[in-house]
C-alpha positions in Angstrom: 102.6 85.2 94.8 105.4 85.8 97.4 104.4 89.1 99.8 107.1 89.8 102.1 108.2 93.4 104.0 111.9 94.5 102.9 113.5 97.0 104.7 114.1 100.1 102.5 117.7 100.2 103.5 120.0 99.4 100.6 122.8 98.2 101.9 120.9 96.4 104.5 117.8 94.6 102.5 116.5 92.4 105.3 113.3 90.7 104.4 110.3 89.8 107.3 107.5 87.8 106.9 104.0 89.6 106.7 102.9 87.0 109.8 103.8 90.0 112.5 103.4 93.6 113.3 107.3 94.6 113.2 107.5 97.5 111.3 111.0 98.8 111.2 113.8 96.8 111.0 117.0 95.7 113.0 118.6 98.2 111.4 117.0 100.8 112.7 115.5 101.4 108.8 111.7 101.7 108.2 110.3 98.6 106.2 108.2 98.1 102.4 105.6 95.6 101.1 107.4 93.4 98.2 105.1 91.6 95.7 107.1 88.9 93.9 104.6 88.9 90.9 104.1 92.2 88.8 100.7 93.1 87.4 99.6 92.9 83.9 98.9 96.3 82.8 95.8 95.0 81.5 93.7 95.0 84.5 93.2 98.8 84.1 90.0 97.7 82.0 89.2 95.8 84.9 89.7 98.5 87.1 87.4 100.7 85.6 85.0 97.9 84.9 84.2 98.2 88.4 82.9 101.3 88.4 79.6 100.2 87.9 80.2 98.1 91.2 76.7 96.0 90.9 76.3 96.3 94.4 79.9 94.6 95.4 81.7 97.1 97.9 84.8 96.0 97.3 84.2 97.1 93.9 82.5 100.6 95.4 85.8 100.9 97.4 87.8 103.3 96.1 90.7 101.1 97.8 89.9 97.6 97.1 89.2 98.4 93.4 92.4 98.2 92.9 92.8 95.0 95.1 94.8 93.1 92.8 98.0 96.2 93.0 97.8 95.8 97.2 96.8 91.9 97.4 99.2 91.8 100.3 96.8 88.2 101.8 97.5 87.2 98.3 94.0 85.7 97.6 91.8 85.1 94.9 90.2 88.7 94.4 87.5 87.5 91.9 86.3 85.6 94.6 83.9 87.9 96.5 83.4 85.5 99.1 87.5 85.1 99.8 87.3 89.2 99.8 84.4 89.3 102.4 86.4 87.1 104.8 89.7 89.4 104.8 89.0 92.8 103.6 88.1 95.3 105.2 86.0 97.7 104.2 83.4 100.2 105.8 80.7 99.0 103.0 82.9 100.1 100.2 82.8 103.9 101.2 86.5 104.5 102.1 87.9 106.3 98.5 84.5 105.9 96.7 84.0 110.1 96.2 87.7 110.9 96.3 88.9 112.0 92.9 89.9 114.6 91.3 88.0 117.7 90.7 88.2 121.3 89.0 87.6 123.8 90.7 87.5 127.3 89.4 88.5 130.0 92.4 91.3 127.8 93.4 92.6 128.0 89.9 92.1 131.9 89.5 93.8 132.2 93.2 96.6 130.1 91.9 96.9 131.9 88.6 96.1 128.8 86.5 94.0 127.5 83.9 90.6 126.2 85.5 91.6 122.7 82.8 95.3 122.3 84.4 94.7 122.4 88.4 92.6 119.7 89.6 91.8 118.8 93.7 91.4 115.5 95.2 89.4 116.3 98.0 89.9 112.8 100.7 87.6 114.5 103.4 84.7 112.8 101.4 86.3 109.4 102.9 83.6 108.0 105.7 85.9 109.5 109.1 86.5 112.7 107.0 90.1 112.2 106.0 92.5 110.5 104.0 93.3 107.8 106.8 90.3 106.0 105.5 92.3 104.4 102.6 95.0 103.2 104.5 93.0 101.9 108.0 91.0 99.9 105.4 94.4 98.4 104.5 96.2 98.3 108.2 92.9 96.8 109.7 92.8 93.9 107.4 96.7 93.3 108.1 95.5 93.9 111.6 92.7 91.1 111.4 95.0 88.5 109.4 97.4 88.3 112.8 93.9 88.6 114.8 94.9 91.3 116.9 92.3 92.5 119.6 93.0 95.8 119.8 94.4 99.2 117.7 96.7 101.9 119.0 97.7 104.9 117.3 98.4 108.2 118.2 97.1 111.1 116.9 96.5 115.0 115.9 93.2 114.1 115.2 92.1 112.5 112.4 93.8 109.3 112.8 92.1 108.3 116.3 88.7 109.4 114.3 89.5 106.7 111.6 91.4 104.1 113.7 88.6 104.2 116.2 86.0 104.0 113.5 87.3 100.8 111.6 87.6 99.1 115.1 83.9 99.9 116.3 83.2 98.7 112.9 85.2 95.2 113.0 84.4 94.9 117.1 88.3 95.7 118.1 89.2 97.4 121.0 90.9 101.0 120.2 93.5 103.1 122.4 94.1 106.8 120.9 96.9 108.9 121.9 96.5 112.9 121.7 98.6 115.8 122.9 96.4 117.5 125.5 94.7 120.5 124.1 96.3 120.0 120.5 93.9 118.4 119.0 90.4 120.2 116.9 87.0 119.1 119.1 85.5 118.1 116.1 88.0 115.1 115.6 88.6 114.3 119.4 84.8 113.7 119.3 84.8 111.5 116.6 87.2 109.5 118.9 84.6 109.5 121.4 82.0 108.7 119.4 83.5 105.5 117.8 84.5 104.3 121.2 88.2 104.7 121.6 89.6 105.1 124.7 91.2 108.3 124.5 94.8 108.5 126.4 96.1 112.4 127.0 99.6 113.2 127.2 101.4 116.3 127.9 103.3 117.6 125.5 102.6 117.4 121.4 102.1 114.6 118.8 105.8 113.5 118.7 105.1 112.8 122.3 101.9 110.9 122.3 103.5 108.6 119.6 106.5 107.9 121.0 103.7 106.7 124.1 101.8 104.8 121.7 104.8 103.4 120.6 105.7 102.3 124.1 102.5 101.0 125.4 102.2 99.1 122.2 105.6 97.6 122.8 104.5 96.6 126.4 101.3 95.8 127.0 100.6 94.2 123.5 98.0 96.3 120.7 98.6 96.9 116.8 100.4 100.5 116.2 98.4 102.0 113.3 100.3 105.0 112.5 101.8 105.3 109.0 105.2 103.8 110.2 103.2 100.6 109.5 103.8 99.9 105.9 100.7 98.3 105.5 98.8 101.4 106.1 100.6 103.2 103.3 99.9 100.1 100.7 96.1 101.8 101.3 97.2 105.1 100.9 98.8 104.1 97.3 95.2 104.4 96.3 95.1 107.9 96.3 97.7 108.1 93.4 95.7 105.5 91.5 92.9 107.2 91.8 94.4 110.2 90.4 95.9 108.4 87.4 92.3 106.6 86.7 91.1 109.9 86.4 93.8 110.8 83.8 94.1 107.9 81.7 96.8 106.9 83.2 98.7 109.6 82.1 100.4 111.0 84.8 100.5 114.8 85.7 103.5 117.1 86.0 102.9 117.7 89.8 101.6 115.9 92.7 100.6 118.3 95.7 100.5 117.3 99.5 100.6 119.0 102.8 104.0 117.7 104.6 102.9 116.4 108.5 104.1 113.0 109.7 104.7 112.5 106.2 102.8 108.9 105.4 101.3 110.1 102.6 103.9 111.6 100.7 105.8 108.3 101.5 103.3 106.4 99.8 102.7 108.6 96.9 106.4 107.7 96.1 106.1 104.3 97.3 103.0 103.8 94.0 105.0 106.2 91.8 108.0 103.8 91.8 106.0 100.7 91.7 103.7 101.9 88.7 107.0 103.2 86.6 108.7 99.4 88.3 106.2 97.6 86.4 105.9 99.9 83.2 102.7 101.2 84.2 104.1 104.8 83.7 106.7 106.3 81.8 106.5 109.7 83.3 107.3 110.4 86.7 105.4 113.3 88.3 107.1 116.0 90.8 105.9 115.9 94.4 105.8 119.2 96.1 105.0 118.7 100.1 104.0 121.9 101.8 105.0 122.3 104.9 103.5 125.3 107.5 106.2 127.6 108.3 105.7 126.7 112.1 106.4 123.0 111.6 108.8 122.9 108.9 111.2 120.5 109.6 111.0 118.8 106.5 111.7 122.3 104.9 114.5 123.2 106.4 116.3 119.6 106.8 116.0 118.9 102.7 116.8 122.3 102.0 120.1 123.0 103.6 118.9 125.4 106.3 120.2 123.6 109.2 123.8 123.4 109.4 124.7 124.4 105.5 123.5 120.6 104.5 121.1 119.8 102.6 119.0 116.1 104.2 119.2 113.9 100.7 118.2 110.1 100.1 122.2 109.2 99.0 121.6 106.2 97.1 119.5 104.8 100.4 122.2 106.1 102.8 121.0 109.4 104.1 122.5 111.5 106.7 120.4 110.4 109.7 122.9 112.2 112.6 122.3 115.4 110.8 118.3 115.0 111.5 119.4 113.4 115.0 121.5 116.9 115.5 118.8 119.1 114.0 116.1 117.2 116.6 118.9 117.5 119.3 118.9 121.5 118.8 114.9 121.5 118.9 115.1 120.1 122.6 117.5 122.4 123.3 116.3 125.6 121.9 112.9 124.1 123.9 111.6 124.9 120.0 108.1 122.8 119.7 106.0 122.6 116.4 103.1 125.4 116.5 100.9 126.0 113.7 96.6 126.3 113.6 97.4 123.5 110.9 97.2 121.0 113.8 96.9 117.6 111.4 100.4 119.1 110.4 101.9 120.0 113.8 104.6 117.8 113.3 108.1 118.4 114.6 109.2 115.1 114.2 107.8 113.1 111.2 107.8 109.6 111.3 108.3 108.7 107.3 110.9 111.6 107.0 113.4 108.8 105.5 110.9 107.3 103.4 110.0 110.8 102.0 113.0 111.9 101.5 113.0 108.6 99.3 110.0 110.4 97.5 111.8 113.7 97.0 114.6 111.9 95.4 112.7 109.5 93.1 110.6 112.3 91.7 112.9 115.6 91.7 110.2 116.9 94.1 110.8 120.5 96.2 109.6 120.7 99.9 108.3 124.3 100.4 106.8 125.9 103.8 103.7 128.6 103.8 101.8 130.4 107.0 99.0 129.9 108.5 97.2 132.9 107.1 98.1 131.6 103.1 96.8 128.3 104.5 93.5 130.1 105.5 93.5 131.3 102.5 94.0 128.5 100.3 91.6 126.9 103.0 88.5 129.2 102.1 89.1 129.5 98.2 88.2 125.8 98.3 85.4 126.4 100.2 84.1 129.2 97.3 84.1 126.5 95.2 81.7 124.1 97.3 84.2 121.6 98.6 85.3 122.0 102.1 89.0 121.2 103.7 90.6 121.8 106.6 93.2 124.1 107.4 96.3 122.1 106.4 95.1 121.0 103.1 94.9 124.7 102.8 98.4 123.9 102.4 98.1 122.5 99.1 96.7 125.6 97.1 98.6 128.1 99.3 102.2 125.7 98.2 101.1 125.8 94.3 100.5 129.5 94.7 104.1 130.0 96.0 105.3 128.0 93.2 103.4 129.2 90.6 105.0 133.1 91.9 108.5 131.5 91.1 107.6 130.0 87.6 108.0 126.4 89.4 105.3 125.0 88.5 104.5 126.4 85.0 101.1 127.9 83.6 100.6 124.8 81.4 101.9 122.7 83.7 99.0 119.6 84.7 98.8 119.5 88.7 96.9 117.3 91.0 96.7 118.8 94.4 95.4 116.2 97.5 92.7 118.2 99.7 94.0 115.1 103.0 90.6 116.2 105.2 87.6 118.3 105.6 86.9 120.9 108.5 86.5 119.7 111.7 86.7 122.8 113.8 83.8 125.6 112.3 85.3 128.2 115.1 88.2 128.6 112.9 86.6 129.1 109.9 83.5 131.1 111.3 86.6 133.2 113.1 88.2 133.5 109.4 84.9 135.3 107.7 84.2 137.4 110.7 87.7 139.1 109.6 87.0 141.2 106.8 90.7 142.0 105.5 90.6 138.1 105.2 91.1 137.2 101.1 88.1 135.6 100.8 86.2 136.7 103.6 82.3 136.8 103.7 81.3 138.6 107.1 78.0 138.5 108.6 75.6 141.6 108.2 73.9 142.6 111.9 70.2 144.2 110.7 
């Protein structure tokens, strides 16, 4: 099977070799994986076959299950030995719990049937986040070209994986983090696994254009969902969710909107599942964005000069978001939100997204920090736990479901991307009693 990286550019179509870490093209246009063979629709028994794992974990993965659909080294995949010597895998447990669920207050929040809203939640992922899946993925890429060392930069929860998959597989790891922007819980993962943590002044758009640079310079594997192998991983997300439905997809797909990798990818298995007649129906993507990092928002819905950001055929207007990031410096605007995973003025995968948004008919919607709190905590009532910006996600169905958007008897999947990682904020939330959902303490 051929396995080559094509850039997503129409009119430009450039193909690279998987042999190196170039990620974008000379274009200028972010780059795909290709697969020259298509998959017989047949392994779906084989799929779920492996359930019942028998003590291979790349059968317990809940990425490398469905091997054969991301078999970017092309190998034999039966062969657990040929599987052992390139995948890699934290002993199966990256996507292993992360399906979806029901979950009963979030539906009543919502105003929907408990039977029609279901929750992925992806914090059950070993680091606590969905950047399990597609590390797994980036790592082995990263171990083909036997690199030495990660980069990546970070609002958190990609230094905590990134720095956990290279303790694991004895690399070296560099995280960038905007000073002070970042929850302790996650900087400490960094810590813990290792990494060499790197501060910079300013916010994330900052510390990855660093990482970007150092990378460039002094040699190191960039991480971060501009690599396209990192978002072959995140593909398993959607599969997982269309496992859990028979492969019968649902009317909505729900993310929080940050650098924007995974709604990138969502669209990326979307378009290969209906490509090789996998799916007939193609489910709407709603990305969430908070109202204090909304570019996203306000680009694809025409609130920044009168025009609204579209895909056009592969051609989209890229001095309009050059313009609209121009006016940010000047206005000395920055991203702020509590939502820090989503503080994201600048998101890498905004082309690739937009991509998304066109191949699905999706809607890009903001919502504040409080409705994120909300959303937050009514997850929480039901057992699971989030972090703030997958609050997002029930807060963004709510605001839908208030315009008849999304429809009562409409079947929506909604991706929980991480757990908590900072109890302040939520110990801070219930100490509030005109919060929602608030539970105060009692002082006897």
């Amino acid at each position: 099977m051929k396995v080559e990286k094509k850039c997503i550019n129409p009119s430009c179509g450039l193909t690279y070799s998987i042999n190196n870490d170039i990620y974008r093209c000379s274009c200028g246009f972010l780059l795909d994986i290709e697969y020259s063979k298509i998959p017989n629709k047949s392994l779906i028994d084989t799929f779920f076959q492996r359930l019942n794992h028998g003590g291979n974990i790349f059968n317990e993965s809940g990425v490398w299950r469905f091997r054969e659909l991301i078999n970017f080294i092309d190998i034999d995949t039966d062969d657990i030995n040929e599987c052992s010597k390139y995948f890699v895998s934290l002993d199966g447990s990256e996507g292993r719990l992360s399906h979806p669920y029901k979950m009963s207050k979030v539906a009543k929040y919502v105003d929907m049937p408990v039977d029609n809203l279901l929750l992925q939640p992806e914090g059950y992922n070993p680091s606590g986040s969905f950047k399990d899946n597609g590390m797994a993925a980036a790592v082995t890429h990263a171990k083909l070209l036997s690199v030495k060392k990660l980069i990546c930069a970070s609002t958190g929860n990609t230094s905590a994986s990134a720095a956990m998959y290279a303790s694991n597989e004895g690399l070296d790891c560099e995280v960038y983090i905007p000073k002070g922007e970042i929850a302790p819980g996650k900087l400490g993962q960094a810590f813990q696994f290792g990494a060499q943590v790197i501060q910079v002044e300013g916010n994330f758009d900052d510390a990855l254009l660093k990482s970007l640079e150092i990378a460039k310079r002094d040699g190191g594997y960039t991480v971060n969902s501009l690599n396209p192998f990192r978002l072959e991983g995140q593909k398993t997300i959607v599969f997982r969710i269309l496992e859990h439905l028979n492969w019968n997809p649902p009317d909505w797909i729900v993310y929080p909107g940050g650098a924007l990798g995974n709604i990138s990818s969502c669209g990326k298995a979307l378009m290969d599942l209906f490509a090789w007649g996998w799916i007939k129906k193609i489910p709407r993507v709603l990305v969430v964005n908070a109202t204090g990092a909304n570019t996203f928002y306000e680009l694809v819905n025409g609130f920044f000069e009168s025009t609204k950001l579209q895909w056009n055929n592969g051609l989209p207007d890229t001095l309009l978001i050059e313009r609209y990031y121009e006016k940010q410096i000047k206005d000395k605007h920055v991203p702020k939100t509590s939502a820090t995973a989503i503080q994201i003025g600048k998101p890498a995968n905004i082309i690739k997204a937009l991509r998304t948004i066109d191949f699905t008919n999706g809607i890009v919607e903001q919502v504040a920090d409080e409705d994120m709190m909300d959303g937050m905590s009514s997850v929480g009532l039901n057992g699971f736990d989030c972090e703030m910006a997958s609050g997002a996600v029930p807060a963004g169905i709510m605001k839908l479901r208030k315009k008849d958007i999304i429809h009562k008897d409409d079947i929506v999947v909604g991706v929980l991307t991480g757990r908590q990682k900072d109890p302040s904020m939520i110990i801070k939330y219930h100490s509030e009693k005109s919060n929602k959902f608030a539970v105060p303490p009692i002082d006897l």
